[in-house]
C-alpha positions in Angstrom: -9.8 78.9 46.6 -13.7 79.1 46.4 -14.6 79.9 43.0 -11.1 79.6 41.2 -10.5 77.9 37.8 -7.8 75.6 36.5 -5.5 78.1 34.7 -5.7 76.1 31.3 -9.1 77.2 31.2 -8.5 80.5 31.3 -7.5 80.9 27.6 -10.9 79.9 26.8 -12.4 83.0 28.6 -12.5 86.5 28.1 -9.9 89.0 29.5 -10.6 92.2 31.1 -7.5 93.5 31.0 -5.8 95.7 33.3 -5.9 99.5 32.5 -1.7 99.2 30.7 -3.1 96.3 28.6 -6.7 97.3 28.0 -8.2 96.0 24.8 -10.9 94.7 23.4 -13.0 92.2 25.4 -13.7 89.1 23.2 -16.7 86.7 23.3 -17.0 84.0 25.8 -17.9 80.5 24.3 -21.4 78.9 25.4 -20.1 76.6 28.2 -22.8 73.8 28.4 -24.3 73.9 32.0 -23.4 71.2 34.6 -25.4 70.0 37.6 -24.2 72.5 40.3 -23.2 71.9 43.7 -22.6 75.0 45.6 -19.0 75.6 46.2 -20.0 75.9 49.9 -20.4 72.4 49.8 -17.2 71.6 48.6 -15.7 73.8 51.2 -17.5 71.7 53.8 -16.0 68.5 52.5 -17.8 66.2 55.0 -17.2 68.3 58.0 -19.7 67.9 61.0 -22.3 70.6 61.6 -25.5 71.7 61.2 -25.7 71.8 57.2 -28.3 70.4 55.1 -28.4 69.8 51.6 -31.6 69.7 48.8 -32.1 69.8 46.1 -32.9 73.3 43.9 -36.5 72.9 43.9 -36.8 71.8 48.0 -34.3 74.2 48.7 -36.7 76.9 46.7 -40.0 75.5 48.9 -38.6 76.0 52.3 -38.1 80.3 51.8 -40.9 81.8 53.4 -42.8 83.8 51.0 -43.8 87.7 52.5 -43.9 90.8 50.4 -41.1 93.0 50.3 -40.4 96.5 52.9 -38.0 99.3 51.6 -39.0 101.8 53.8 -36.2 102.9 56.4 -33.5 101.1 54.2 -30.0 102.8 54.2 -26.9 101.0 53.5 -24.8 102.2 56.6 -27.2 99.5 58.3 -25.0 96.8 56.9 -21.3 98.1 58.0 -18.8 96.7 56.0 -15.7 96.0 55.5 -14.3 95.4 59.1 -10.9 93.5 59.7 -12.0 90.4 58.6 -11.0 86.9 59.5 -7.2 87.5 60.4 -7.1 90.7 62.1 -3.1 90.7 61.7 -3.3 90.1 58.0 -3.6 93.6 57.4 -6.7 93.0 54.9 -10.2 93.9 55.5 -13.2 91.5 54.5 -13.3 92.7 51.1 -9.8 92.3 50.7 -9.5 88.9 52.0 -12.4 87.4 49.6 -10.2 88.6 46.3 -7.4 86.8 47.7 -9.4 84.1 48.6 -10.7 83.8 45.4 -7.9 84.2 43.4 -7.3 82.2 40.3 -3.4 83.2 39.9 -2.9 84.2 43.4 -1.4 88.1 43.7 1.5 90.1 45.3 0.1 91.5 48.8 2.4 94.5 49.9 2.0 96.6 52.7 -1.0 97.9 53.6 -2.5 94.7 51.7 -2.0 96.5 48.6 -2.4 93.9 45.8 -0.4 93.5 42.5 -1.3 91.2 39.6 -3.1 88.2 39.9 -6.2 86.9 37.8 -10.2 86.4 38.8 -12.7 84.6 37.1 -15.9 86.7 37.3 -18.7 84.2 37.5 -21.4 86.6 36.7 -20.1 87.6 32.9 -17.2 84.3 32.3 -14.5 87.3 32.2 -11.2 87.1 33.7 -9.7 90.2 35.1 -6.3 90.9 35.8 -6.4 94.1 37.8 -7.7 93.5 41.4 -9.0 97.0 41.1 -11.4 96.2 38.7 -13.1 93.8 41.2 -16.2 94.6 43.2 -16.8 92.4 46.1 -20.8 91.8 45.7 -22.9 90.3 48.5 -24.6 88.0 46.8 -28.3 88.7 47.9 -28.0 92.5 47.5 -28.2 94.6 51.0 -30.9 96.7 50.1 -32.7 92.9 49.4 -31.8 91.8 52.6 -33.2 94.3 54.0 -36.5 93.9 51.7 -36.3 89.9 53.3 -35.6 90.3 57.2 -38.3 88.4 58.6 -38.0 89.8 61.9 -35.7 93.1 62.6 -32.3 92.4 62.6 -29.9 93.8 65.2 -26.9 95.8 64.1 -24.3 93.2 64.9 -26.1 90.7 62.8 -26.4 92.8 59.8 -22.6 93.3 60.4 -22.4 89.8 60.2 -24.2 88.9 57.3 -22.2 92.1 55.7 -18.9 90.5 56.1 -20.1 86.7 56.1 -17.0 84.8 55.4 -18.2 81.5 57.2 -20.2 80.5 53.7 -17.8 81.2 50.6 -21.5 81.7 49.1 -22.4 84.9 50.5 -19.8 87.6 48.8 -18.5 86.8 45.4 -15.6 88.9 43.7 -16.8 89.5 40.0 -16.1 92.2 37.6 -17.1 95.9 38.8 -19.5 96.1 35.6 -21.4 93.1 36.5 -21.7 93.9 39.8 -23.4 97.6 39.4 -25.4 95.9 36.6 -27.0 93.5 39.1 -27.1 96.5 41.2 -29.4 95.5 44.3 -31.7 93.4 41.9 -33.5 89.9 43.1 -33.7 86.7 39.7 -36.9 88.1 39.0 -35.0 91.3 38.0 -31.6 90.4 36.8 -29.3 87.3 35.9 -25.7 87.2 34.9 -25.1 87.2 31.3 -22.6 84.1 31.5 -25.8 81.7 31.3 -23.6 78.7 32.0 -23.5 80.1 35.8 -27.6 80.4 35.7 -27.9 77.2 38.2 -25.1 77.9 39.8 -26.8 81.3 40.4 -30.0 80.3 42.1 -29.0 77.5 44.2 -26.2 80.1 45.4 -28.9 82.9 46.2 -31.5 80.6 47.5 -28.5 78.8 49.7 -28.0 82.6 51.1 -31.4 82.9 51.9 -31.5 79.9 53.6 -28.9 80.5 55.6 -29.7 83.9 56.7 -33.5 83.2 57.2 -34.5 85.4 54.6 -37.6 85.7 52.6 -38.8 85.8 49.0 -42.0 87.4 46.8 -43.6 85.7 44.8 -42.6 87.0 41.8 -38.9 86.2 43.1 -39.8 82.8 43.8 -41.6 82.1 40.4 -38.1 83.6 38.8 -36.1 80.4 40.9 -38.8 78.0 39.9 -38.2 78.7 36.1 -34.7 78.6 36.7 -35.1 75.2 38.3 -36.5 73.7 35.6 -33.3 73.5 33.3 -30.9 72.5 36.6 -31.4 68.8 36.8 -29.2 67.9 39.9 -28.4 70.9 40.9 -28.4 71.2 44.9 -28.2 73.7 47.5 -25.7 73.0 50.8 -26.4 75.4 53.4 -25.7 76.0 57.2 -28.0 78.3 59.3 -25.9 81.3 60.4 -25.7 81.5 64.4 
Protein backbone atom coordinates (compact mmCIF):
# COMPACT_ATOMS: atom_id res chain seq x y z
CA UNK A 1 0.00 0.00 0.00
CA UNK A 2 1.54 3.47 -1.00
CA UNK A 3 -0.85 5.99 0.09
CA UNK A 4 -3.37 3.89 2.14
CA UNK A 5 -4.87 4.92 5.61
CA UNK A 6 -5.53 2.99 8.81
CA UNK A 7 -9.24 2.09 8.46
CA UNK A 8 -10.22 3.81 11.85
CA UNK A 9 -9.33 6.89 10.23
CA UNK A 10 -11.57 6.55 7.73
CA UNK A 11 -14.71 7.59 9.68
CA UNK A 12 -13.17 10.82 10.10
CA UNK A 13 -13.19 11.51 6.28
CA UNK A 14 -15.63 12.22 3.79
CA UNK A 15 -17.38 9.45 1.67
CA UNK A 16 -17.90 9.54 -1.90
CA UNK A 17 -20.14 7.03 -2.17
CA UNK A 18 -20.67 4.60 -4.77
CA UNK A 19 -23.52 5.48 -7.33
CA UNK A 20 -26.35 2.65 -5.08
CA UNK A 21 -25.35 4.71 -1.87
CA UNK A 22 -24.80 8.13 -3.27
CA UNK A 23 -25.48 10.88 -0.79
CA UNK A 24 -24.36 13.84 0.34
CA UNK A 25 -20.59 14.45 0.72
CA UNK A 26 -19.94 15.82 4.22
CA UNK A 27 -17.01 18.19 5.33
CA UNK A 28 -13.65 16.96 5.96
CA UNK A 29 -12.10 18.18 9.45
CA UNK A 30 -8.84 20.48 9.17
CA UNK A 31 -6.18 17.79 9.78
CA UNK A 32 -3.13 19.84 11.17
CA UNK A 33 -0.16 19.34 8.67
CA UNK A 34 2.84 17.00 9.55
CA UNK A 35 6.42 17.18 8.37
CA UNK A 36 6.14 15.01 5.16
CA UNK A 37 8.29 12.42 3.90
CA UNK A 38 7.39 11.22 0.56
CA UNK A 39 5.89 7.87 0.58
CA UNK A 40 8.48 6.93 -1.95
CA UNK A 41 10.80 6.98 0.79
CA UNK A 42 9.10 4.77 2.88
CA UNK A 43 8.78 2.38 -0.01
CA UNK A 44 12.54 2.45 -0.20
CA UNK A 45 12.98 1.50 3.42
CA UNK A 46 16.86 1.61 3.32
CA UNK A 47 17.31 -0.16 0.19
CA UNK A 48 20.59 0.46 -1.78
CA UNK A 49 20.50 2.69 -4.98
CA UNK A 50 20.97 5.74 -6.35
CA UNK A 51 18.40 7.91 -4.18
CA UNK A 52 19.00 11.08 -2.59
CA UNK A 53 17.07 12.77 -0.20
CA UNK A 54 16.72 16.96 0.68
CA UNK A 55 15.09 18.76 2.01
CA UNK A 56 11.86 20.86 0.38
CA UNK A 57 13.68 23.93 -0.17
CA UNK A 58 17.17 22.08 -1.70
CA UNK A 59 15.06 19.75 -3.43
CA UNK A 60 13.18 23.02 -5.03
CA UNK A 61 16.92 24.65 -5.87
CA UNK A 62 18.27 21.80 -7.96
CA UNK A 63 15.15 22.02 -10.88
CA UNK A 64 16.43 23.79 -13.65
CA UNK A 65 14.49 26.81 -14.37
CA UNK A 66 13.59 27.31 -18.49
CA UNK A 67 10.35 28.68 -19.73
CA UNK A 68 7.72 26.48 -20.85
CA UNK A 69 6.97 24.94 -24.84
CA UNK A 70 3.38 23.69 -25.79
CA UNK A 71 3.74 23.76 -29.16
CA UNK A 72 3.55 20.09 -30.80
CA UNK A 73 2.02 18.70 -27.49
CA UNK A 74 -0.58 15.85 -28.07
CA UNK A 75 -1.32 13.33 -25.46
CA UNK A 76 -0.87 10.03 -27.63
CA UNK A 77 2.90 11.10 -27.07
CA UNK A 78 2.70 9.58 -23.60
CA UNK A 79 1.01 6.02 -24.40
CA UNK A 80 -0.56 4.69 -21.53
CA UNK A 81 -1.93 2.23 -19.93
CA UNK A 82 0.25 -0.84 -21.08
CA UNK A 83 0.33 -4.21 -19.23
CA UNK A 84 1.96 -3.02 -16.39
CA UNK A 85 4.29 -4.66 -13.87
CA UNK A 86 2.77 -8.25 -13.95
CA UNK A 87 1.93 -8.95 -17.34
CA UNK A 88 -0.04 -12.19 -16.20
CA UNK A 89 -2.09 -10.28 -13.73
CA UNK A 90 -4.54 -9.41 -16.16
CA UNK A 91 -4.45 -5.51 -15.04
CA UNK A 92 -2.96 -2.73 -16.94
CA UNK A 93 -0.87 0.17 -15.24
CA UNK A 94 -3.83 2.00 -14.30
CA UNK A 95 -5.37 -0.87 -12.85
CA UNK A 96 -2.58 -2.02 -10.87
CA UNK A 97 -1.95 1.47 -9.01
CA UNK A 98 -5.87 1.40 -7.58
CA UNK A 99 -5.04 -1.89 -6.29
CA UNK A 100 -1.95 -0.87 -5.15
CA UNK A 101 -3.29 1.83 -3.39
CA UNK A 102 -6.11 0.43 -1.88
CA UNK A 103 -7.26 1.28 1.59
CA UNK A 104 -9.76 -1.83 1.96
CA UNK A 105 -8.32 -3.91 -0.74
CA UNK A 106 -11.17 -4.98 -3.60
CA UNK A 107 -12.59 -8.10 -5.28
CA UNK A 108 -10.48 -8.51 -8.76
CA UNK A 109 -12.62 -10.77 -11.20
CA UNK A 110 -11.90 -11.59 -14.55
CA UNK A 111 -10.79 -9.39 -16.80
CA UNK A 112 -9.42 -7.43 -13.59
CA UNK A 113 -12.78 -6.11 -13.12
CA UNK A 114 -12.80 -4.68 -9.57
CA UNK A 115 -15.62 -4.81 -6.91
CA UNK A 116 -15.78 -2.78 -3.63
CA UNK A 117 -12.95 -1.64 -1.92
CA UNK A 118 -12.16 1.98 -0.47
CA UNK A 119 -9.47 4.83 -1.60
CA UNK A 120 -8.44 7.71 0.21
CA UNK A 121 -8.10 10.59 -2.41
CA UNK A 122 -5.27 12.66 -1.16
CA UNK A 123 -6.05 15.63 -3.34
CA UNK A 124 -9.78 16.44 -1.56
CA UNK A 125 -9.44 13.94 2.00
CA UNK A 126 -12.46 11.94 0.39
CA UNK A 127 -12.83 8.29 0.50
CA UNK A 128 -14.43 6.62 -2.43
CA UNK A 129 -15.87 3.38 -2.49
CA UNK A 130 -16.52 2.81 -6.17
CA UNK A 131 -13.19 2.07 -8.03
CA UNK A 132 -14.89 3.61 -10.95
CA UNK A 133 -14.95 6.83 -9.57
CA UNK A 134 -11.09 6.87 -9.51
CA UNK A 135 -8.95 8.65 -12.00
CA UNK A 136 -5.40 7.48 -12.10
CA UNK A 137 -3.57 11.07 -12.35
CA UNK A 138 0.16 11.35 -13.25
CA UNK A 139 1.18 13.55 -10.86
CA UNK A 140 3.06 16.24 -12.94
CA UNK A 141 0.37 16.47 -15.67
CA UNK A 142 1.54 15.07 -19.32
CA UNK A 143 0.88 18.09 -21.12
CA UNK A 144 3.46 19.63 -18.15
CA UNK A 145 5.89 17.22 -18.89
CA UNK A 146 5.93 17.94 -21.99
CA UNK A 147 6.08 21.86 -21.18
CA UNK A 148 9.45 20.62 -18.87
CA UNK A 149 11.48 18.09 -21.26
CA UNK A 150 14.78 19.58 -21.17
CA UNK A 151 15.90 17.81 -24.07
CA UNK A 152 13.38 15.72 -26.44
CA UNK A 153 12.36 12.77 -25.13
CA UNK A 154 12.10 9.50 -27.11
CA UNK A 155 8.87 7.65 -27.38
CA UNK A 156 9.82 4.80 -25.14
CA UNK A 157 10.80 7.14 -22.44
CA UNK A 158 7.63 9.03 -22.47
CA UNK A 159 6.06 5.46 -22.23
CA UNK A 160 7.97 5.10 -19.33
CA UNK A 161 7.37 8.03 -17.41
CA UNK A 162 3.51 7.41 -18.54
CA UNK A 163 3.30 4.19 -16.68
CA UNK A 164 6.09 4.90 -14.00
CA UNK A 165 5.45 2.37 -11.40
CA UNK A 166 9.17 2.25 -10.10
CA UNK A 167 8.31 5.60 -7.74
CA UNK A 168 4.83 5.14 -6.01
CA UNK A 169 5.14 9.11 -6.41
CA UNK A 170 4.48 9.51 -9.96
CA UNK A 171 0.62 8.30 -10.48
CA UNK A 172 -1.65 8.83 -7.63
CA UNK A 173 -5.36 7.33 -7.63
CA UNK A 174 -7.69 10.29 -6.32
CA UNK A 175 -11.23 11.04 -6.92
CA UNK A 176 -12.21 11.65 -10.71
CA UNK A 177 -13.43 15.34 -9.65
CA UNK A 178 -10.12 16.33 -8.26
CA UNK A 179 -8.32 14.96 -10.85
CA UNK A 180 -10.11 16.97 -13.92
CA UNK A 181 -10.03 19.97 -11.53
CA UNK A 182 -6.25 19.87 -11.40
CA UNK A 183 -6.58 19.18 -15.08
CA UNK A 184 -2.87 19.56 -16.52
CA UNK A 185 -2.22 22.60 -14.06
CA UNK A 186 1.50 23.19 -12.48
CA UNK A 187 1.27 24.75 -8.02
CA UNK A 188 1.36 27.97 -9.51
CA UNK A 189 -2.11 27.13 -11.01
CA UNK A 190 -3.81 24.78 -8.77
CA UNK A 191 -3.54 22.93 -5.28
CA UNK A 192 -5.70 20.22 -3.75
CA UNK A 193 -8.29 21.54 -1.60
CA UNK A 194 -7.42 18.97 1.34
CA UNK A 195 -4.72 21.67 2.58
CA UNK A 196 -3.44 19.16 5.09
CA UNK A 197 -1.79 17.35 1.81
CA UNK A 198 -0.17 20.91 0.66
CA UNK A 199 3.52 19.68 1.72
CA UNK A 200 2.90 16.50 0.95
CA UNK A 201 1.96 17.93 -2.54
CA UNK A 202 5.15 19.83 -3.51
CA UNK A 203 7.73 17.67 -2.19
CA UNK A 204 5.75 14.84 -4.27
CA UNK A 205 5.81 17.07 -7.52
CA UNK A 206 9.18 18.49 -7.06
CA UNK A 207 10.42 14.64 -6.22
CA UNK A 208 8.77 13.82 -9.91
CA UNK A 209 10.64 16.42 -11.34
CA UNK A 210 13.61 15.36 -10.03
CA UNK A 211 13.45 12.22 -10.96
CA UNK A 212 12.48 12.62 -14.45
CA UNK A 213 14.84 15.61 -15.13
CA UNK A 214 12.30 18.00 -15.63
CA UNK A 215 12.14 21.67 -15.51
CA UNK A 216 10.24 24.46 -13.82
CA UNK A 217 9.18 28.47 -14.54
CA UNK A 218 9.59 30.76 -12.57
CA UNK A 219 6.40 31.42 -11.60
CA UNK A 220 6.10 27.56 -10.84
CA UNK A 221 9.02 27.65 -8.73
CA UNK A 222 8.02 30.82 -6.67
CA UNK A 223 4.51 28.77 -6.14
CA UNK A 224 7.00 25.67 -4.34
CA UNK A 225 8.95 28.26 -2.51
CA UNK A 226 5.75 29.77 -0.77
CA UNK A 227 4.64 26.36 -0.21
CA UNK A 228 7.98 25.65 1.54
CA UNK A 229 7.70 28.13 3.85
CA UNK A 230 4.91 26.47 6.06
CA UNK A 231 6.60 22.59 5.55
CA UNK A 232 9.21 22.63 8.30
CA UNK A 233 10.85 19.09 7.74
CA UNK A 234 9.34 18.18 5.08
CA UNK A 235 11.79 16.27 2.58
CA UNK A 236 11.89 15.05 -0.88
CA UNK A 237 13.48 11.17 -1.55
CA UNK A 238 13.97 10.68 -5.08
CA UNK A 239 15.80 8.28 -7.57
CA UNK A 240 16.78 9.37 -11.08
CA UNK A 241 14.81 7.28 -13.54
CA UNK A 242 17.22 5.15 -15.95
Amino acid sequence: MRRGMPALALAALPVLASPASAGPLTTALPVEEQPFTSSYAQALNGASGSRQTLGLFEAIDQLAVAEEHRAGYKRSLYRHWNRGLDAADGCDTRREVILSEAVDAPEVAAGCKLTGGSWRSAYDGLVVNDAGRLDVDHFVPLAEVFDSEQTLWSAGRREAYANDQGSPDTLIAVSAASNRSKSDKDPAQWMPTDASYHCAYAATWVATKLRWDLAVDEDERQALLGTAEDCAGTTVTYAPAS
